[in-house]
N, C-alpha and C positions, 0 to 999 in steps of 0.2 A: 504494500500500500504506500505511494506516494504521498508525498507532508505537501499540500496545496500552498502557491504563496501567498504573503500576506495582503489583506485587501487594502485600496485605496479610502479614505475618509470621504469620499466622493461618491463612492456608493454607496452612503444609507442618506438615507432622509430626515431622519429624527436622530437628534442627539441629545443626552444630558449628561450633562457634569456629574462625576463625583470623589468628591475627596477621598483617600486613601487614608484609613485613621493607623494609630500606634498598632494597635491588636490586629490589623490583618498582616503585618509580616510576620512570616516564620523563623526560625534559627538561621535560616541561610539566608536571610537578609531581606527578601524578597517577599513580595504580597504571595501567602499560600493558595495553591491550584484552588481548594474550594471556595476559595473569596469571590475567584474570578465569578462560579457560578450567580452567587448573591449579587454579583454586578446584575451579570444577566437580567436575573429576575427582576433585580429593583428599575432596571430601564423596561422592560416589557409593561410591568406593571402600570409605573407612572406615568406613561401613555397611555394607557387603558382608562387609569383614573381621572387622567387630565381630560382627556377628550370624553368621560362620561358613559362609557358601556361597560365597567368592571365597578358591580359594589359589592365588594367581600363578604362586606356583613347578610344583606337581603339579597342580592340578587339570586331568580331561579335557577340560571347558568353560572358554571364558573367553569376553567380551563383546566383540566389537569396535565400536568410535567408527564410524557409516558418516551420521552426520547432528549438526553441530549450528549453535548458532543463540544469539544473546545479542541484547538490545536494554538501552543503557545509559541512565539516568535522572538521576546525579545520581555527581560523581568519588568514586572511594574515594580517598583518600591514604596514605605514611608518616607517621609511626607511629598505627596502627586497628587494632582491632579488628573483622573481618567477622564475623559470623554467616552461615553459609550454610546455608538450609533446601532442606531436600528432599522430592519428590514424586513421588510414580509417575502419570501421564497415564493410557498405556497399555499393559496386560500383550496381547503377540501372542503366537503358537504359539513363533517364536523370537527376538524382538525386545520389549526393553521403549523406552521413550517417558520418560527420569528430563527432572525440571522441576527447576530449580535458581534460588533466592530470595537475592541476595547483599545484605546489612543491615548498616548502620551499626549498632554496636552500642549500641541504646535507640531506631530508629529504626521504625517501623510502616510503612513504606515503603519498597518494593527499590530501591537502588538500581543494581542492575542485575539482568537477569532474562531465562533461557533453557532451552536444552535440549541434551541428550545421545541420540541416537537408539544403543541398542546393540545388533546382533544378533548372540546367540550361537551358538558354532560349537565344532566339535568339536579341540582343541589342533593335531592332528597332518593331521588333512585339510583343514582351515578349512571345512568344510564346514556350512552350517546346522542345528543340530538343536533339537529340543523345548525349550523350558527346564524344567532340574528341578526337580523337585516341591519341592525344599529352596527353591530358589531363588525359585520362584514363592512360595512362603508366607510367604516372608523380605518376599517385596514386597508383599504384598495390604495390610496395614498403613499402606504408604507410599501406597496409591491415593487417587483423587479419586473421589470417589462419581459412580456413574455412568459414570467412563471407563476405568475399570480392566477391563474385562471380557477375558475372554480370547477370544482368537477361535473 
């Protein structure tokens, strides 16, 4: 299996800031592998939140984690600034495909770079269902031309 190279800051559309606190580096210096995840999530998220189709608390839908996947390029460290951009791969019936770009901040190159596979399901059965129409137009936006299509 080839190590794909790193993406340009150019292809996501969505970005947010975030600090790099004391407690995510490890002994070896550097921000630990699981931290990167937590980025992930926390940029997925606060696009969801911000634009209004994710409420934790009530909403009938929520997305479950059932795939992901990081390949690292280059250490984050304390105290950074990340940039984490974001991107939507692929919109399915009930599953989106988020691509996650994690950047030194001033850097044109990720230094690390992966994905969130989520399918949603219904709160109370976990059951798979459609994604809603909110939510899918929240993402059409975040898509990569060409791979966004729905199934």
């Amino acid at each position: 299996m080839s190590k794909p190279a790193p993406t340009a800051r150019s292809a996501y559309p969505h970005f947010l800031t975030i600090t790099t606190r004391w407690m995510d580096n490890d002994v070896y210096g550097h921000v630990n592998n699981v931290v990167y995840y937590s980025y992930f999530d926390t940029v997925v998220n606060e696009y969801l939140i911000r634009v209004g189709v994710l409420d934790f608390e009530r909403g009938a839908t929520i997305g479950l984690v059932v795939e992901t996947h990081c390949n690292y390029f280059a250490p984050l460290v304390f105290p950074e600034r990340v940039d984490a951009g974001l991107r939507v791969a692929r919109l399915g019936g009930s599953s989106v495909r988020y691509e996650v770009g994690l950047f030194r901040e001033g850097d044109d190159e990720a230094a690390a770079q992966g994905h969130f596979v989520h399918v949603y399901v219904d709160r109370a059965t976990r059951r798979p269902v459609n994604l809603p129409d909110a939510l899918r137009a929240a993402l059409v936006p975040l898509g990569v031309a060409g791979n966004a299509a729905a199934d």
